[in-house]
C-alpha positions in Angstrom: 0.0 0.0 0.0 1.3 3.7 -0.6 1.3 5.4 2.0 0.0 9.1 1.6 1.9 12.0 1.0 0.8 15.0 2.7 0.1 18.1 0.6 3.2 20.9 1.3 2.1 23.7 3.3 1.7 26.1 0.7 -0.7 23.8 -0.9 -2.8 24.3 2.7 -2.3 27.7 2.6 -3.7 28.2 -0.7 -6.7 25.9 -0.2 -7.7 27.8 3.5 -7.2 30.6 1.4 -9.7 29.2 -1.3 -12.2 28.1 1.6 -12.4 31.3 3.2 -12.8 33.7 0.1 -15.6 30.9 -0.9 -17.2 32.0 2.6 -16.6 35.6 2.3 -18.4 35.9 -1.2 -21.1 33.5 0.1 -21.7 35.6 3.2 -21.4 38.9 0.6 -23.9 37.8 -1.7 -26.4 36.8 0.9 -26.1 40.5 2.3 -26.1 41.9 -1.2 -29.1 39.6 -1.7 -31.5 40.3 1.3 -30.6 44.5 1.1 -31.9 44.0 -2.3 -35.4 41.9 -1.6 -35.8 44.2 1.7 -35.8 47.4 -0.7 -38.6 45.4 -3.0 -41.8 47.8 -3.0 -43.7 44.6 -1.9 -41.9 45.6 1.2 -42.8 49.3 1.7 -44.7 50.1 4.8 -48.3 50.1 3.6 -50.4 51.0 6.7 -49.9 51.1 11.0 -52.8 50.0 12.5 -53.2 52.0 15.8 -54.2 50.4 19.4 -54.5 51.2 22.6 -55.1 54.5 24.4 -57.3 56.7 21.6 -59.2 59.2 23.6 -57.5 62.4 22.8 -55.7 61.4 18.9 -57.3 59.7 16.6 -55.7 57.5 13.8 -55.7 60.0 11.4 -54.1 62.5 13.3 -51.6 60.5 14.7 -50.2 58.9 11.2 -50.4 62.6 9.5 -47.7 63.4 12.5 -45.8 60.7 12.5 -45.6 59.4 8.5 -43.1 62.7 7.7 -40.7 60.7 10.1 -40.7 57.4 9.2 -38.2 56.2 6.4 -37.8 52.3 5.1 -39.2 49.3 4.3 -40.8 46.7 6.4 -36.9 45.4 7.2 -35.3 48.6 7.2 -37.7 51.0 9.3 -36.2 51.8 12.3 -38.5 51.0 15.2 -37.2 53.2 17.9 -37.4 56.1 15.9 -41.3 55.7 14.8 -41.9 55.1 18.6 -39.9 58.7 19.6 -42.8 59.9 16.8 -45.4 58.7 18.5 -44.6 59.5 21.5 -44.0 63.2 20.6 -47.9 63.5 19.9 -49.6 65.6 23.0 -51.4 63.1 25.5 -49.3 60.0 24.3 -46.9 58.7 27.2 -45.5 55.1 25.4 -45.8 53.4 22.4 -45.2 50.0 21.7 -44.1 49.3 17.9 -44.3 45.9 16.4 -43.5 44.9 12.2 -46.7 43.1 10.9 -45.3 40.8 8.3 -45.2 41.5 5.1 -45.7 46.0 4.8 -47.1 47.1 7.7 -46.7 48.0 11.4 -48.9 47.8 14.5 -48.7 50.6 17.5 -49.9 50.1 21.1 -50.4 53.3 23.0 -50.3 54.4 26.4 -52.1 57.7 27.2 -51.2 60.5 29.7 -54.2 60.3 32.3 -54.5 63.8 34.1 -54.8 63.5 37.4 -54.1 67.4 38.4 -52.7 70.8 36.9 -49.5 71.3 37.7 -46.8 74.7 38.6 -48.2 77.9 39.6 -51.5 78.9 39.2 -52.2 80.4 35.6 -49.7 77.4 34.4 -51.0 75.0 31.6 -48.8 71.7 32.5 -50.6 68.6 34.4 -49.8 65.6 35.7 -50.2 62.1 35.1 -51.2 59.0 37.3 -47.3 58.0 37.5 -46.2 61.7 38.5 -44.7 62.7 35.4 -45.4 66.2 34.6 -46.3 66.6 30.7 -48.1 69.6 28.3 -51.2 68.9 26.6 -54.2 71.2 25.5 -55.8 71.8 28.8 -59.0 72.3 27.4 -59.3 69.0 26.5 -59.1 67.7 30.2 -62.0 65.3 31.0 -62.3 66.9 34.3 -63.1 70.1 35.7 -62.8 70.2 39.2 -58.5 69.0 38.9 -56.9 69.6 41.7 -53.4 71.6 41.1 -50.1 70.6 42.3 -47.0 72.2 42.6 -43.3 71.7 43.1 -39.9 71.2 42.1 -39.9 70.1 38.8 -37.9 66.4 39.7 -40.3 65.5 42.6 -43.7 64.9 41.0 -44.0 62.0 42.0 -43.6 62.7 45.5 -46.2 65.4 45.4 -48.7 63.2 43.6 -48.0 61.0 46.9 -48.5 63.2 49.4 -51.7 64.8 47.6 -53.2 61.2 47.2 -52.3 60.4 51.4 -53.7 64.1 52.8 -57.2 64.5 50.1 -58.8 62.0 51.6 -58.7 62.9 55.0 -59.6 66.8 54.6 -62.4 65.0 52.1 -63.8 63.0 55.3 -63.9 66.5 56.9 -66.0 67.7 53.9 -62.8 70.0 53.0 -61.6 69.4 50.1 -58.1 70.5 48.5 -58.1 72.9 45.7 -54.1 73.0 45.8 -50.8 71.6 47.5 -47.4 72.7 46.7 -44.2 71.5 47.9 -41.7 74.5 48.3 -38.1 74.6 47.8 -37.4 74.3 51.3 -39.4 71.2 51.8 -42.5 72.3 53.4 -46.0 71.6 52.5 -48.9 73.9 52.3 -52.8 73.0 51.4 -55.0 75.2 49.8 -58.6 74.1 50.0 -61.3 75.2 48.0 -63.0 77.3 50.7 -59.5 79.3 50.1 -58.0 78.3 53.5 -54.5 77.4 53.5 -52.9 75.1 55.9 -49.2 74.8 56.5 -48.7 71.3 57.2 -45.0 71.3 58.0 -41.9 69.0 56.5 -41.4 66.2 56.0 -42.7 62.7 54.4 -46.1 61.2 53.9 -45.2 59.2 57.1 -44.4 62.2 59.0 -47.5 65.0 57.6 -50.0 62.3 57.8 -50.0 61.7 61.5 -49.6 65.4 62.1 -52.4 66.6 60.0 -54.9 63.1 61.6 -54.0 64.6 65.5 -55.3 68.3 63.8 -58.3 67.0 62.2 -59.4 65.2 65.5 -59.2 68.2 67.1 -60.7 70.1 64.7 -64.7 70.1 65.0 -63.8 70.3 68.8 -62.6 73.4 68.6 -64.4 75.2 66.1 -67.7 74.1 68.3 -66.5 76.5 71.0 -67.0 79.3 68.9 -70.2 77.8 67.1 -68.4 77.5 63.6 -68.4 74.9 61.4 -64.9 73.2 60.2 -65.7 75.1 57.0 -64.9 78.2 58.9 -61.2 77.5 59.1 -59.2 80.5 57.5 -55.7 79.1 58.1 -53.9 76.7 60.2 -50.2 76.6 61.3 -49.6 72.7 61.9 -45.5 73.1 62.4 -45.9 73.7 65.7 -44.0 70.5 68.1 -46.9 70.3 70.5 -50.1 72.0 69.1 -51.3 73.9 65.9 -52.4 77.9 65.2 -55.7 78.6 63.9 -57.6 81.4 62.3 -61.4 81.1 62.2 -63.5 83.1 59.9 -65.7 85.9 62.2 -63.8 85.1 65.6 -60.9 87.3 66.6 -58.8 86.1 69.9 -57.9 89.9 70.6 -59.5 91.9 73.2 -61.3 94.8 72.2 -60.3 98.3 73.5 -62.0 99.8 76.5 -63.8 102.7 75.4 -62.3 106.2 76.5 -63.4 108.7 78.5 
């Protein structure tokens, strides 16, 4: 038997050389190939079908803004930037983009839902059920009796928070808050709708609520002695360590003059 004789080396070297240009145009020509069938007009987006959160945008609206920013085919559109176009449309908060084989895409939206105005008063900003302050037409707010909140502009959340853990109890009292504003110093102040404002102190939820529970206790108590309903309430100081100041409409603690002879 003859035994083999192994090829020289710059036999090998040729042939890996052979096998891996083979490979190279192979992988070339499949890239070449699919760019050229994903530019095919079957390809081009033909429609987005819109779901989801509708209420303030309706289809046609929303692909008139979004179609001047959207460039490709069904391979080659790039997803993150036709969500950034959605999501750029007043009242939309996410968007969800999927490709819907073979030309089209389909949209999920999220809407913004107002739970208050937010900033000082005459501002036109609100504020959603996460905290995150956003601008929208105002006038197209499904409620009329929004309460407004107000704040540094990072702490939204912690506003929405604090709002959500005092309303109720001035509600129980039949006081409800028009406004509550966290100020740069950390101290909270109510506003209810009667126009009284109460200074509720600093602090967190876990340090106001218990404060403002011992004043409301007390309340009804106290404005009995002068024959005033809670309603009466003018202002309230509740930083106090041991006790709170009060104003009540129509009762004055100061001692009226003597008359003169």
């Amino acid at each position: 038997m003859t035994p083999a004789v192994a090829n020289p080396l710059d036999v090998k070297l040729m042939n890996m050389a052979a096998t891996v240009l083979f490979v190279v145009f192979v992988v070339l020509g499949g890239l070449a190939a699919a760019r050229w069938l994903s530019r095919l007009p079957v390809f081009a987006i033909q429609g987005i079908a819109v779901t989801g959160d509708v209420n303030h945008n309706n289809t046609l609206t929303l692909r008139a803004n979004v179609a001047p920013r959207m460039a490709g085919t069904f391979f080659t559109v790039d997803l993150a930037r036709v969500r950034a176009a959605f999501e750029a449309v007043p009242w939309v908060r996410h968007a969800v983009v999927h490709r819907d084989f073979p030309n089209r895409l389909r949209v999920t939206l999220q809407e913004h839902q107002a739970v208050a105005y937010w900033g000082a008063e005459g501002e036109l900003r609100l504020i959603n059920s996460f905290g995150e302050v956003f601008e929208a037409n105002v006038d197209e707010v499904d409620q009329d009796t929004l309460p407004r909140l107000n704040g540094p502009e990072d702490q939204g959340a912690e506003v929405l928070a604090m709002y959500r853990a005092v309303a109720p109890l001035f509600t129980g009292m039949e006081l409800p808050v028009e406004q509550l504003e966290l100020s740069g110093r950390g101290g909270w102040r109510v506003r209810l709708d009667s126009g009284a404002v109460i200074e509720l102190g600093r602090g967190s939820v876990d340090d106001v609520v218990p404060r403002l529970q011992r004043f409301l206790k007390t309340l009804t108590q106290v404005t009995s002695r002068y024959g005033r309903h809670a309603s009466a309430i003018e202002s309230a100081d509740l930083r106090h360590d041991n006790g709170y100041a009060i104003r009540l409409r129509g009762v004055s603690t100061l001692v009226p003059e003597s008359p003169k002879r």
